[in-house]
N, C-alpha and C positions, 0 to 999 in steps of 0.2 A: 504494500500500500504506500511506501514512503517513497519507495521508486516512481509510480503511477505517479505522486502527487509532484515529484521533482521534474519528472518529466514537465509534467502537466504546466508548471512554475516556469520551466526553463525557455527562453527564448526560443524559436523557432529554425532562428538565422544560426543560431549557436549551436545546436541540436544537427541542424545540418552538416556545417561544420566540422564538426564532429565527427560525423558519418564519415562524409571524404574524405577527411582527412585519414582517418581509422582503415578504408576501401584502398585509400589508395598506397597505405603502407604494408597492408596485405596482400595487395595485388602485386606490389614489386617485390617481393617475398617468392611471391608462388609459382610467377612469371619463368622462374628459374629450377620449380619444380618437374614439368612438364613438357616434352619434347614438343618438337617444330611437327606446325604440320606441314603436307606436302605446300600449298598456297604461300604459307609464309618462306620455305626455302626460295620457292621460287620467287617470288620477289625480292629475297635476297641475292639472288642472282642478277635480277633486273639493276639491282643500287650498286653493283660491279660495274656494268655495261650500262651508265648515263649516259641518258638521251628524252630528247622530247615527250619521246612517249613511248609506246608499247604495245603489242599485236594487240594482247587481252582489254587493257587498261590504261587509262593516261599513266602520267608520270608520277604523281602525288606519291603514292608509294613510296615506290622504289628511291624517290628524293628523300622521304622521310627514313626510309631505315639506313639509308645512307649515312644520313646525320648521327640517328641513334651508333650505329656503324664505327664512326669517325670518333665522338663521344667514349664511348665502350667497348671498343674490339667487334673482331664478327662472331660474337657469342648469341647464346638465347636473350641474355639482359640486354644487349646491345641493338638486338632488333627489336626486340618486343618495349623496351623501355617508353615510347613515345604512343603504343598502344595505352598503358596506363594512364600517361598524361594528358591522352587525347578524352578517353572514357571520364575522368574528373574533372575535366573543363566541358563535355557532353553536362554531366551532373549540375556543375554548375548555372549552363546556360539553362538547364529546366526548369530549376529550381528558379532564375531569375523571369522566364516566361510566364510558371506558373505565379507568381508573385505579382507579377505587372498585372495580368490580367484577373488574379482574384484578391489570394493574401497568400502571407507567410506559413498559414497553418495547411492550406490548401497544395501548396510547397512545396512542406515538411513531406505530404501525405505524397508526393508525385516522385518526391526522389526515395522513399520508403519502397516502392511499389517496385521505379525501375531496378531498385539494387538484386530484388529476385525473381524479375523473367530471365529463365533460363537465356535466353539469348541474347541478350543486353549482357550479364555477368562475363560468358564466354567470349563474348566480342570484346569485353575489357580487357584481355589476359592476349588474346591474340591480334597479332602486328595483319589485318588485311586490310583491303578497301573499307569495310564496313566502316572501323573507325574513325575513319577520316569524312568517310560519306556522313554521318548520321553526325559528327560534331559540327560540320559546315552547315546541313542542312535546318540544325537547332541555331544555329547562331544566325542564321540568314532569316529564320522563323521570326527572332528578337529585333531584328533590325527592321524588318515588314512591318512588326504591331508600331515600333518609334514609326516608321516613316507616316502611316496611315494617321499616325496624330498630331504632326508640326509638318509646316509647311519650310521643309530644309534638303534642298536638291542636292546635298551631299548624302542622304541618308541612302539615297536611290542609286548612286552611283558606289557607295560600299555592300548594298544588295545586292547590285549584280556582281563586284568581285568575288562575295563570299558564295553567291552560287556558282561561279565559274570556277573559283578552287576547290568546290564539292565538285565540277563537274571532271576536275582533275586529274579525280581519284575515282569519281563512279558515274557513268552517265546518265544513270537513273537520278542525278542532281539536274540534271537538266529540265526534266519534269517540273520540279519545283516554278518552274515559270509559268508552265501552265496553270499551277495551283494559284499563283498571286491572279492570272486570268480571270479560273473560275471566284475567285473571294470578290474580287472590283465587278463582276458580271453580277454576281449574287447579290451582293451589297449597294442597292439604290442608290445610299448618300456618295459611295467612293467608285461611281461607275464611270466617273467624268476623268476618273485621273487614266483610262486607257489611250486617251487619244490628248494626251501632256507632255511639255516636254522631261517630267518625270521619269516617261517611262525610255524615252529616247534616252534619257542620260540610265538606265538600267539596262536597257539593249546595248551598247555602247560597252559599258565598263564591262557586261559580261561579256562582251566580243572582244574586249583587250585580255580578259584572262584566259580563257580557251585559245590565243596562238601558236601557243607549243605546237596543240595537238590541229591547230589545223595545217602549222609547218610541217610537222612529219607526215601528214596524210599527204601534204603534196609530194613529199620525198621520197615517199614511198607502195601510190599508186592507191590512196584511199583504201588500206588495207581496215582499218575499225568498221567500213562499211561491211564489208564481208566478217567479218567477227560477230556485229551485232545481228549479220543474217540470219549467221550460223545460232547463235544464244537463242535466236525469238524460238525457235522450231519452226519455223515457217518453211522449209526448205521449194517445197514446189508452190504449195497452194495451201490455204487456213481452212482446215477441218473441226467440224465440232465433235470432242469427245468426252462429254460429262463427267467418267471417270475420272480426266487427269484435272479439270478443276477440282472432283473433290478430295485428289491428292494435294492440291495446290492449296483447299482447306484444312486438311487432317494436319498438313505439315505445317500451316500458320498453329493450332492448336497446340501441334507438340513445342517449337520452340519460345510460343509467349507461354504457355500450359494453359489447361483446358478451363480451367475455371476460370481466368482474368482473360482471357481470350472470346470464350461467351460474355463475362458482363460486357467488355468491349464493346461485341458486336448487339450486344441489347441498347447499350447507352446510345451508341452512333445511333439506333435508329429511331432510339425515343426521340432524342434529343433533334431530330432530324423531321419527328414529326409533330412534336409541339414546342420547340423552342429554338424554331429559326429567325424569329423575330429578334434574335439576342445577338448583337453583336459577337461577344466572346464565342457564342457557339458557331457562329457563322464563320468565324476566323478561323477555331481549331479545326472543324471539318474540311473546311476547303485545302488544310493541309496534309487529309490522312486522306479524303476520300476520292481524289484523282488517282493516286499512287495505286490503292489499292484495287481502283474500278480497271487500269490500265494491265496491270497483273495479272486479274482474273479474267482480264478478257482473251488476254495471252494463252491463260490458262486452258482456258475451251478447246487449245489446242495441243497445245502439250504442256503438263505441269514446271511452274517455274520454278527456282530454289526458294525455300523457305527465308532466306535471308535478305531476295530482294527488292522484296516492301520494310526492311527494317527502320528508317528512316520517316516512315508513318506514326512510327510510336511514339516520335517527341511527343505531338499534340493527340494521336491516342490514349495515351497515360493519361494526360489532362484532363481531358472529358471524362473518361471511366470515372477518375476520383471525384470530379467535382457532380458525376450525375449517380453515382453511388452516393456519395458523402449524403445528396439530398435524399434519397430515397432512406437511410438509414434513422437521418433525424426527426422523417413523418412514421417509419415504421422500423423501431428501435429492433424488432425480429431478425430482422433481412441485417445483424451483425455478424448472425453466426455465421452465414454465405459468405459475406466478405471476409470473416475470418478465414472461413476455411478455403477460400481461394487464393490469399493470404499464405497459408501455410502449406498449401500444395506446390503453388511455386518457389518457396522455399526451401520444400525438403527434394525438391527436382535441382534447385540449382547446388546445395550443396551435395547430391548427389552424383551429379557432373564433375563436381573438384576433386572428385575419390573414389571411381565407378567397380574398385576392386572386389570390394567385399560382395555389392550387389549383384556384380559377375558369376564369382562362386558359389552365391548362395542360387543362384540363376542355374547354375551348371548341374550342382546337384539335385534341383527339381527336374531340369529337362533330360537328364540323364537317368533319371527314375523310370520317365514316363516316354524314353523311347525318342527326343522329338530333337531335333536340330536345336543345339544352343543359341541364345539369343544374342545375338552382334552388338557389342560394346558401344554406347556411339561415343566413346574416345577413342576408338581403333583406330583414326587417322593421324593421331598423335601417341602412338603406342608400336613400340618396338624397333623403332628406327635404329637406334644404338645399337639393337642385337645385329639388324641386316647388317651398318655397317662394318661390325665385326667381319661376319661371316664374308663380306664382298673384302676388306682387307687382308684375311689370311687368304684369299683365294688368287690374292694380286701378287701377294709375296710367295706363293708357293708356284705359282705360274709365269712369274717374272713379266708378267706384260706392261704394256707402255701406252693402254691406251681402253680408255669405259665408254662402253655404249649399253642405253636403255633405249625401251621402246617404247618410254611413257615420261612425260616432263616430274611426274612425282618420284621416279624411283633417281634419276640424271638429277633432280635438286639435291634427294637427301643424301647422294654420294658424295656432290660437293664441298656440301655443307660438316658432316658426320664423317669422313674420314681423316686422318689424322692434318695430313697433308691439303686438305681440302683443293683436291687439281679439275680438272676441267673435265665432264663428261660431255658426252655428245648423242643424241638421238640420230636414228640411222636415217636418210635421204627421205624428206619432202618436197611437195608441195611450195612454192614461195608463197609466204604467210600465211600455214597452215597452224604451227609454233612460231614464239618470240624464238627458239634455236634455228629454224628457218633463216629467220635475219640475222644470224648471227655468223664469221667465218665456219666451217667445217671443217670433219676430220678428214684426213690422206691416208690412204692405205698403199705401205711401201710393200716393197720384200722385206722381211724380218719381222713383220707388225705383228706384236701378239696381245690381245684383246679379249676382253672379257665384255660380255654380252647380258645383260641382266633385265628379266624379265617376272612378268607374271603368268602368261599365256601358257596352258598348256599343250599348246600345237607346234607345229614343227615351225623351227626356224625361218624367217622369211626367205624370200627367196634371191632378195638385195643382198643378207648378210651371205649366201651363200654363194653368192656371185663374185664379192668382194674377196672373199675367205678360202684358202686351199683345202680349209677344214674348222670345221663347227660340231663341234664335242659337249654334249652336258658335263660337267663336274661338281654339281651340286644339286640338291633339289633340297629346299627347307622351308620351317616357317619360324618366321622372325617370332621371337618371344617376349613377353610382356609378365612379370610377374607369376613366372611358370605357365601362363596361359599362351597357347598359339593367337598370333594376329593374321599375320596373311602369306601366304604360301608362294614363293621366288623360285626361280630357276635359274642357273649361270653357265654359262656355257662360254669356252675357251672357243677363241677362234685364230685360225695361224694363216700368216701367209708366208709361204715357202719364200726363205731367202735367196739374194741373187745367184744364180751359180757362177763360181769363177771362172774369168777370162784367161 
């Protein structure tokens, strides 16, 4: 009771505070707990090889692990270190959005919420786009409500840098322009400012920060156009298939969790249908509900990643608390829902920080009953250290001079996790099919001996055996994680007969 009432007592700004401050001393703790996943290697590979941009993604990245990089060494702290500080200045920018637009307690109650959707906590700890997208995207969100309420054509002209260097990093920030669209379309009093020179000085600034990436498209033949072909699924023609939207739903559920995920989706629609007359609510929605109307519409044709409406959540979050908060105070019942949706994304996210014991206690039920073990979902950051064990004695025992994969995750994490951390190479593409595409390639001389590492259970392609006088398995394993198997590699030695002498 004395806690309750200290709380209760205690400042709201202070209590926050607190929070981040506590988050973000944890997070650079843990950061160092847990391997790189494939995405993160690879981008550290990107902040090797600067440049404007990038097959996958703009630059923003790879710039920033750079830095972290430069800072820290190429360790896990070194890249991941500017993830944490990206995710507590997110925190911050929430905390100040919800504040503007309600109060402090309002706030308190928005960065409380974000600290345990499982996916917000994960994207704190790991260095990808996400981070950078959804911190620009909050900070652009902040700068929108100022501009919408003083008349200061500087505010407009730092809205569009700050979505341009969300759009850096993710092009799903690019979006966000539509969203200030639909708000000034929605909103009668601020319909006038589309045709301002407002919005010219916001076209403008965001078209001076996006030149990076439209120099390298010129440099290199509008390869992100074909990237983002390849992402939509759209490859010939858009097909409706209901099932893969309602993967594109199952999976928003798993990574917000099911219970703040439904109030979510109840609040947007309450709030949607009797409280659009409220500025604030008109504001939050025009920020979630393009993003995620454009996703799903994606979706219809084939299911998009669950993490790329994350950037919806800033003002997500907001409306749930502020449209639960009210429903709680007319009907004090409807606590225990919020609790217990509360404590479910709770016990999900720190189950995420520690997935061992659940694994095994997982193992020996499905091993009971006969049935396929259930897949980790930290298995993409789990066993890397083993593989590159296992890929290093195979280099030392075979004396070779040279690593090829057949997949950009396996060529990251040899880079990155062996000792030496030297140069792998994927075997001949496509030009910008991979960011290794635009990269120099390997030479296959006389003398070349080469290890080939895979996951494919089929026979060697038919490039590597064109290249190679001979292509030999010498390994087949699975990388280990805590006595548990992860995922099952194959390595195969490949020779090419040295010159014979003159």
């Amino acid at each position: 009771m004395k806690m309750l009432l200290f709380l209760r007592q205690t400042s709201p700004v202070r209590l926050a505070i607190f929070l981040l401050f506590a988050l973000t001393c944890y997070r650079l703790w843990f950061i160092t707990q847990m391997e790189l996943v494939p995405d993160e290697a690879y981008y550290w590979l990107w902040s090797k090889h600067l440049a404007w941009s990038y097959r996958d993604k703009g630059p923003a990245v790879a710039w920033t692990i750079a830095l972290g990089t430069k800072l820290f060494g190429h360790t896990v702290f070194g890249i991941r270190f500017f993830a944490v500080l990206l995710s507590t200045g997110t925190g911050v920018l929430l905390f100040l959005i919800a504040r503007r637009l309600y109060d402090d307690r309002v706030a308190l109650w928005c960065l409380l919420v974000a600290a345990v959707i499982p996916m917000i906590a994960v994207g704190s700890i790991l260095m990808t786009i996400d981070s950078l997208s959804v911190f620009f995207w909050a900070w652009a969100t902040l700068i929108f409500w100022k501009a919408i309420h003083r008349d200061n054509l500087a505010d407009w002209f730092w809205l569009g840098l700050a979505i341009g260097a969300g759009f850096l990093a993710k092009f799903t920030n690019g979006v966000q322009l539509g969203c200030i669209a639909f708000f000034l379309l929605w909103s009668k009093e601020h319909r006038s400012l589309l045709f301002s020179r407002k919005m010219l000085m916001l076209g403008g600034s965001f078209g001076i920060s996006i030149l990076p990436i439209l120099w390298w498209n010129m440099q290199t033949g509008w390869i992100h156009a074909m990237a983002l072909h390849t992402r939509s699924g759209v490859d010939k023609s858009f097909q409706v298939h209901p099932l893969e939207l309602l993967q594109f739903i199952g999976g928003q559920f798993g990574v917000i969790s099911p219970l703040i995920a439904a109030g979510m989706v109840v609040a947007a629609v309450a709030l949607l249908w009797k409280k659009t007359e409220d500025l604030c609510v008109r504001f939050l929605l025009s920020q979630f509900l393009p993003l995620y109307g454009l996703f799903a519409f994606f979706s219809l044709n084939k299911a998009g990643q669950p993490n790329w409406a994350a950037p919806a959540l800033v003002t997500g979050i907001i409306f749930t608390v502020v449209y639960w908060r009210e429903v709680v105070a007319r009907q004090p019942a409807w606590r225990w829902g919020v609790g217990a949706a509360f404590a479910t994304a709770m016990i999900m996210t720190l189950v995420l920080h520690n997935t061992n014991p659940l694994m095994v206690a997982a193992k020996s039920v499905t091993d009971i009953m006969h049935r396929r073990p259930i897949p980790d979902p930290l298995r993409r950051a789990q066993g890397w250290k083993d593989f590159a064990a296992h890929v290093q004695t195979a280099r030392e025992k075979n004396q070779v001079n040279l690593l090829l994969a057949d997949n950009y995750a396996q060529a990251s994490m040899m880079a990155f996790y062996l000792p030496d951390q030297p140069t792998p190479y994927l075997l001949p593409a496509n030009y910008g099919d991979t960011q290794f595409t635009l990269w120099p390639g390997y030479e296959v001389r006389p003398g070349t001996r080469a290890l080939y590492v895979t996951t494919s259970n089929q026979s060697p392609p038919k490039t590597l055996l064109n290249q190679f006088n001979s292509v030999e398995l010498v390994e087949d394993f699975w990388s280990q994680h805590q006595g548990r198997n992860m995922t099952e590699f194959h390595i195969y030695l490949c020779l090419r007969e040295p010159a014979a002498p003159k």
